[in-house]
N, C-alpha and C positions, 0 to 999 in steps of 0.2 A: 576747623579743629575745635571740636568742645572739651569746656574743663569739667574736670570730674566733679561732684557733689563734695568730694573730701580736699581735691585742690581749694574749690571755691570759700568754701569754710573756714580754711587756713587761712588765706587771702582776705576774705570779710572779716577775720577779726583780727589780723596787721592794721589795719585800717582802725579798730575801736572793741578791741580787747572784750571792754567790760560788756558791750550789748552784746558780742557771742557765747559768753561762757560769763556765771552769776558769782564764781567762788575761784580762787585758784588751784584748789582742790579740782575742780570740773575740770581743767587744762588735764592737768597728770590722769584723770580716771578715761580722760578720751582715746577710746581705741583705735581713733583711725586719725592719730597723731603721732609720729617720730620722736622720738626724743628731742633729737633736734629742733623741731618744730616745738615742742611744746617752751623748752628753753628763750627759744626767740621771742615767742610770746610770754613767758614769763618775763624776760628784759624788757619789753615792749611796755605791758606796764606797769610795771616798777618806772619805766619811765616817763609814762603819761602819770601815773600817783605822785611824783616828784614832782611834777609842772602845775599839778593842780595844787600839792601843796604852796608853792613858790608864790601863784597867783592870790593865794587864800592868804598869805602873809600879806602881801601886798593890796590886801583889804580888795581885791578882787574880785566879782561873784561867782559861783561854783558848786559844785558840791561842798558838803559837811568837813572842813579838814580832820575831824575824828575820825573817820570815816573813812578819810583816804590814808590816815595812820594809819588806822585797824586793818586795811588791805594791805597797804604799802610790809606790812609787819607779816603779815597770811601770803601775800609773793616771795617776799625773802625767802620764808621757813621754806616754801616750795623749789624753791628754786635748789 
């Protein structure tokens, strides 16, 4: 049994959100996403933007934590 092109897509970006889609905007404009589905990856990462902020406090290396403000801020609105 293969997965479809649009399961697979969902699936690869539970796993890392930000390398499937550039904007959170892109989640909601995706036609061949649920609501539901796009919600789960909205939580998803708002909750990888949390961990990276957490780690960036903790003088951790990472991304930008402005960076992951300014998204963590463009997830909410979406959500």
């Amino acid at each position: 049994m293969t997965t479809s092109p649009v399961k697979a897509r969902f699936q690869e970006a539970l796993s890392d959100v930000s390398q499937v889609f550039d904007h959170p905007r892109s989640i909601l404009a995706a036609d061949d996403l649920t609501r539901e589905q796009e919600i789960v990856l909205l939580k998803q990462w708002e909750t990888d933007l949390r961990l990276q902020l957490v780690a960036s406090e903790e003088n951790m290396p990472g991304t930008e934590s402005g960076r992951s403000a300014e998204l963590l801020t463009q997830v909410r609105k979406a959500m």
